[in-house]
C-alpha positions, 0 to 999 in steps of 0.5 A: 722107797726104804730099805734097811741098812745093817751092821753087826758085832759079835765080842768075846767079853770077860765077864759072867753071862749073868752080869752082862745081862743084870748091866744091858738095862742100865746101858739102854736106860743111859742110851735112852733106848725102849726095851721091845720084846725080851726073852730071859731064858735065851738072853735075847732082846729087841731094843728100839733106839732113838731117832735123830733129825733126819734120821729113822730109830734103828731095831737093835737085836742083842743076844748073850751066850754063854761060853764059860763061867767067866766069858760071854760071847755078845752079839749086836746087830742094828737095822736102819730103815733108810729112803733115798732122801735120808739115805747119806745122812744116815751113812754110818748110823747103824754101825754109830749105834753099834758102837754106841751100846758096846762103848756104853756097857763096857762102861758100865761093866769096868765101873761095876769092877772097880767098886 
């Protein structure tokens, strides 16, 4: 029997709504993860990420809003589907993928500012 296992986050970042977006690809593309479903006027995406041995591809839904011309509000939040054999080996994995995105655009977005 599967089930999902879920873990969310939701960040107050100090860049412009616009610039996140413009970034959430190259973050994706470096994480290896397929774009499923987009919706640019919401700034709203379903991504599916990568699976691992062992280990089932997690939804990852992302969603920007705007709070003011220099602060966005960033919500993630991953689905696993897990069964009772896969269930300890993916303990973790959702907030794992979590953390992931979050560490890979903050990259992103600290070197776009240095330049």
């Amino acid at each position: 029997m599967a089930y999902l296992r879920e873990a969310e986050e939701n960040l107050e970042v100090s860049y412009p709504i616009g610039e996140i977006w413009e970034t959430i690809p190259k973050a994706l593309e470096e994480l290896k993860w397929k774009v499923e479903e987009i919706d640019e006027a919401n700034h709203k995406l379903k991504v599916k990420t990568r699976g691992a041995l062992m280990s089932f591809p997690s939804a990852a839904y992302i969603e920007l809003l705007k709070i003011d011309e220099k602060t966005t509000k960033l919500k993630i939040k991953v689905e696993t589907p897990v069964t009772t054999i896969t269930s300890v080996l993916d303990f973790g994995r959702s907030n794992e993928r979590v953390s992931q995105f979050v560490v890979a655009l903050a990259r992103l977005m600290e070197k776009k500012h240095q330049q």
